[in-house]
N, C-alpha and C positions, 0 to 999 in steps of 0.2 A: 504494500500500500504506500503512497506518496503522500507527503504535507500541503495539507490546502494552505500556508502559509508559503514556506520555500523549496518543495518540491523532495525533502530527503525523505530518508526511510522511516517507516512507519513501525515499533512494537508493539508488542501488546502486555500489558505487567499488570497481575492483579494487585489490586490495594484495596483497602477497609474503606469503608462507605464513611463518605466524610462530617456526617452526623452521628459519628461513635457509636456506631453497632457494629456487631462482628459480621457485618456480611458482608465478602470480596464481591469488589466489581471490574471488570475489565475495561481500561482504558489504554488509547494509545497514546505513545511518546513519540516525538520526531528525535533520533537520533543526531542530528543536524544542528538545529536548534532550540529544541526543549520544546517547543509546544505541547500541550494536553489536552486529546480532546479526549470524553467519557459522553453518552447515551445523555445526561442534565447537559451538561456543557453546552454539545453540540445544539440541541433543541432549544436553550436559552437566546446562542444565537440567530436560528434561525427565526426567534420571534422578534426581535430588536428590528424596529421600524423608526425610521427618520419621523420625527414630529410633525403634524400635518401643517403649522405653522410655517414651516422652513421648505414644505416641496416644492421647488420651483423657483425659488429663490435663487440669484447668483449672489456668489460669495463675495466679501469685496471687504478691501483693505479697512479698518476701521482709523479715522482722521486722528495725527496727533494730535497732543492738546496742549504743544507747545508747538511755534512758529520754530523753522530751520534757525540756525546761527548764520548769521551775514559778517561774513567776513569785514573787516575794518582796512580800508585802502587807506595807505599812507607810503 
């Protein structure tokens, strides 16, 4: 299996459910760069939805709120 992150190898290593009960669950690890995805994980992400205030929006520089420095000609 490959990293939906950066493409390396995928394991699989059980570990303890991370609400402290003894029951293993199987997640994979990117060999590559550590990502973790587990069965919560993955489906957390796929519910994460951009807020409906922001679709469709362009993104754009927000204004200093100080004026540049003008150089001093002398």
């Amino acid at each position: 299996m490959a990293c939906a992150r950066c493409g390396g190898l995928l394991v699989q290593e059980p570990v303890y459910d991370r609400e402290g009960s003894s029951q293993l669950v199987l997640m994979n690890r990117c060999l590559q760069c550590g990502n973790i995805e587990d069965p919560v994980s993955v489906r957390n992400r796929e519910q994460i939805t951009q807020p409906s205030s922001q679709k469709g929006k362009a993104r754009r520089d927000p204004e200093h709120p100080f004026p540049p420095i003008q150089l001093a000609k002398g």
